[in-house]
N, C-alpha and C positions, 0 to 999 in steps of 0.2 A: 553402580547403583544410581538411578535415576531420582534428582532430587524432585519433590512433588511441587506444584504450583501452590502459590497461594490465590484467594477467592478475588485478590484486585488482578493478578498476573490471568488470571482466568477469563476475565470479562475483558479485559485489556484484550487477550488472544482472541478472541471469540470478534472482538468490533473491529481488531484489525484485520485477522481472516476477511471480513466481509468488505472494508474497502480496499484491500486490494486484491481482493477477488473479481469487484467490478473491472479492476483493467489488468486482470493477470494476462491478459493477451495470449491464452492457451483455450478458451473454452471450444466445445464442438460448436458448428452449425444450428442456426437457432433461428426461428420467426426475424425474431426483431435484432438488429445488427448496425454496429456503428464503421464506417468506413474509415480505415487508417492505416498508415504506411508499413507495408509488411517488412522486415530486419531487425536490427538492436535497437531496442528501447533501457533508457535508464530513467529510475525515479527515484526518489527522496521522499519520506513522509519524515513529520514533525510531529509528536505525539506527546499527550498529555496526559496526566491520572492525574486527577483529584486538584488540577492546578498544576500540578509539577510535571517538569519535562522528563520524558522515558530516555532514557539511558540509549546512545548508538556506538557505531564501533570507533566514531570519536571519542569516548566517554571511557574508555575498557582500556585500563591500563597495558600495554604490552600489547597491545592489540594491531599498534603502525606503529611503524616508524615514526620520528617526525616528520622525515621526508615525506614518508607516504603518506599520512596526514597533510603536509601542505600541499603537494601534489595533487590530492585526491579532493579535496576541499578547493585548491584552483580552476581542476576538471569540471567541478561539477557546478561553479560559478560562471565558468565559459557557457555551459548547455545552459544555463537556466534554473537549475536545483535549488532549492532554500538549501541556504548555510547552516550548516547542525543537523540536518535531517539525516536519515539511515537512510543511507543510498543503496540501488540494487541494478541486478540487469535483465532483464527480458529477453526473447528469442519472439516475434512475432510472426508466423509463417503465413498466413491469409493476410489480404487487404483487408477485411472483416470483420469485425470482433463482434463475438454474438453474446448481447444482453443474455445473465442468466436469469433462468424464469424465476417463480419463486421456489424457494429451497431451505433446506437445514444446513446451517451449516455452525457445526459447533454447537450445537442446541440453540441456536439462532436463526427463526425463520425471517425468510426476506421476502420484500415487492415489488419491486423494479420500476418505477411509473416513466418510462419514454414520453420525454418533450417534446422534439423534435428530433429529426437527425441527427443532431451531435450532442442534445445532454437531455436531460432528465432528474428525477430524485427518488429516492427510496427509502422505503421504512424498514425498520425491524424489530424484532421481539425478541429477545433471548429467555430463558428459563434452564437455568440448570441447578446441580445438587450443590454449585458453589456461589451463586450467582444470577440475578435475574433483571430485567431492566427494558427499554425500551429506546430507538433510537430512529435518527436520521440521518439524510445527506444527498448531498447532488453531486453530479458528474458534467463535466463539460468538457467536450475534446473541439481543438480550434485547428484548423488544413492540415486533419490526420495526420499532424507529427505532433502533438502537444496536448494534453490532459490535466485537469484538475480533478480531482477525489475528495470532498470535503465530507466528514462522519462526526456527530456529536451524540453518545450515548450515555446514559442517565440508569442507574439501578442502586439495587442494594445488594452486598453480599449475605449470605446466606447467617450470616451473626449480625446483620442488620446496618452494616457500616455501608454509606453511602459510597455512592463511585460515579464518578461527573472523567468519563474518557473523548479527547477533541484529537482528531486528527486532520491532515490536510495529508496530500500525496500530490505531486506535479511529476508528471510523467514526462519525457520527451525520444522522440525519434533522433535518433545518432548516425544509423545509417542503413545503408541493405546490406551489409557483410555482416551476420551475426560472429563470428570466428574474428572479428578485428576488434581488439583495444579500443574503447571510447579515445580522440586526441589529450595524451595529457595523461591518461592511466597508464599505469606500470602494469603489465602484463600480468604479472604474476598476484596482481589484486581480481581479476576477470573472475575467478572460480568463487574468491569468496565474496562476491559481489551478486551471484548467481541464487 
């Protein structure tokens, strides 16, 4: 049995979907498109509700080893990752990445406003039956191995309690072997890092 969200884990999903949707580095072919190194990409986001830090697979008991906590928190201090952030890993197969247009996603529509070639900022609106708010953020990718994702969204849940959610995401380029271990990961972390 699947346990339900509540109306902050709801808005929380909803504003993270959408920052890392901007650099999920899977989207189709699109107008507008930022150029960047196709292989493994790993990121990290740092994520807040209300002030307080969201919980990652550092925080979850049982979840690493020590080892692989220190290992993996080494790793990802090598590439460039904020320390504490939830780390993940990408497959990037186009040089490419194509800005999405505007869309729903999570009952959150977006707007994508393109800067220049490498960054830009976007709005959003969400409205759901748990949650409703309004938000922003910019992107900036620097010699298509490197990205930033910054998102600060602003609502109420649906019982009227505020919800103030800030994210950051630093993306980076690892290599062009997607099938190879970031230097410094245990192999056997690759899938749940996916």
């Amino acid at each position: 049995m699947r346990a339900s969200r509540s109306p902050l884990a709801s808005a929380a999903a909803s504003a993270l979907a959408l920052s890392l949707g901007l650099l999920t580095l899977s989207a189709p072919a699109q107008a507008q498109s930022i150029s960047v190194k196709p292989g493994l990409w790993a990121s990290a986001s740092v994520n807040t509700l209300n002030g307080r830090k969201m919980p990652t697979i550092f925080d979850i008991n049982g979840a690493l080893t020590p080892q692989q906590k220190s290992s993996l928190a080494a790793a990802m201090a090598k590439v460039g990752l904020p320390t504490g952030g939830s780390p993940h890993l990408d497959c990037q197969q186009s040089p490419e990445f194509a800005l999405p247009k505007p869309q729903s996603v999570d009952d959150c529509t977006t707007q994508v406003k393109p800067g220049d070639a490498t960054s830009g900022t976007f709005t959003m609106s969400c409205k759901s039956a748990t949650a409703s708010g309004m938000g922003n953020g910019s992107y900036q990718v620097t010699d298509k191995s490197s990205a930033t994702v910054k998102v600060t969204f602003k609502g109420t849940t649906a019982q009227g309690m505020p919800i103030t959610y800030e994210s950051t995401s630093v993306h980076k380029w690892i290599g062009s072997d997607c099938s190879a271990p970031p230097p410094g990961i245990d192999p056997s972390l690759m899938e749940l890092m996916r």
